[in-house]
N, C-alpha and C positions, 0 to 999 in steps of 0.2 A: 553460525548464522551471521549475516551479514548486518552491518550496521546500521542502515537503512531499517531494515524488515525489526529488527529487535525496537527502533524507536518506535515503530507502528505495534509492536506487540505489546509495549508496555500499556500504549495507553486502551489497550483492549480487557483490561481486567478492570472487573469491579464488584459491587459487595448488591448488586441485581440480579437478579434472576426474574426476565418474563414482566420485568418492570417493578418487584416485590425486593422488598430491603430484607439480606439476609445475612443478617445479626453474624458477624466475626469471620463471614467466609468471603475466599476470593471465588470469582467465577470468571470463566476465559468466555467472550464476549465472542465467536467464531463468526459470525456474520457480519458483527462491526469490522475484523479483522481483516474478512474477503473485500469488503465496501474502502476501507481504507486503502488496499494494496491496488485496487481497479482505479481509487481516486488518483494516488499518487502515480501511476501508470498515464493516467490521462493528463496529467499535472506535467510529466516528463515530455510528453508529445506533443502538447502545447505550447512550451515552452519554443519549439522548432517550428512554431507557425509563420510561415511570412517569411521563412530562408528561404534565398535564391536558387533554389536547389528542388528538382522534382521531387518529391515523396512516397516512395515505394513500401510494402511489405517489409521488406528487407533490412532498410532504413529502420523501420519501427521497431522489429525484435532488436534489433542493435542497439537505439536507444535506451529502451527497457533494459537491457542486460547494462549496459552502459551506468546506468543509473541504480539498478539495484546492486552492482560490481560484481556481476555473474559473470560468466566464461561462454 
């Protein structure tokens, strides 16, 4: 897993469930997980706003891949 993704994973566990505190167990947070990965995706795209450069599709998957150190 990429290094990126694993920082965004860690902070997706916690001892909630549904908003109820449950006593000594972790729980994987999967929606915060999705919601972080969409933020940081948009955070990456952002970052490229205002370069002098047209902005395509194509661009974009590259960036993300770029930033997440995909292929």
């Amino acid at each position: 897993m990429n290094a990126r993704i694993k920082q965004l994973e860690t902070q997706c566990w916690t001892h909630r469930i549904g908003g109820y505190l449950i006593d000594g167990q972790l729980h994987f947070d999967s929606e915060k997980f999705a919601e972080l990965i969409v933020r940081d995706c948009i955070d990456a795209l952002e970052a490229w706003r205002g370069e002098p450069f047209p902005f395509d599709e194509n661009l974009a998957v590259s960036l993300i891949k770029q930033h997440f150190g995909l292929k």
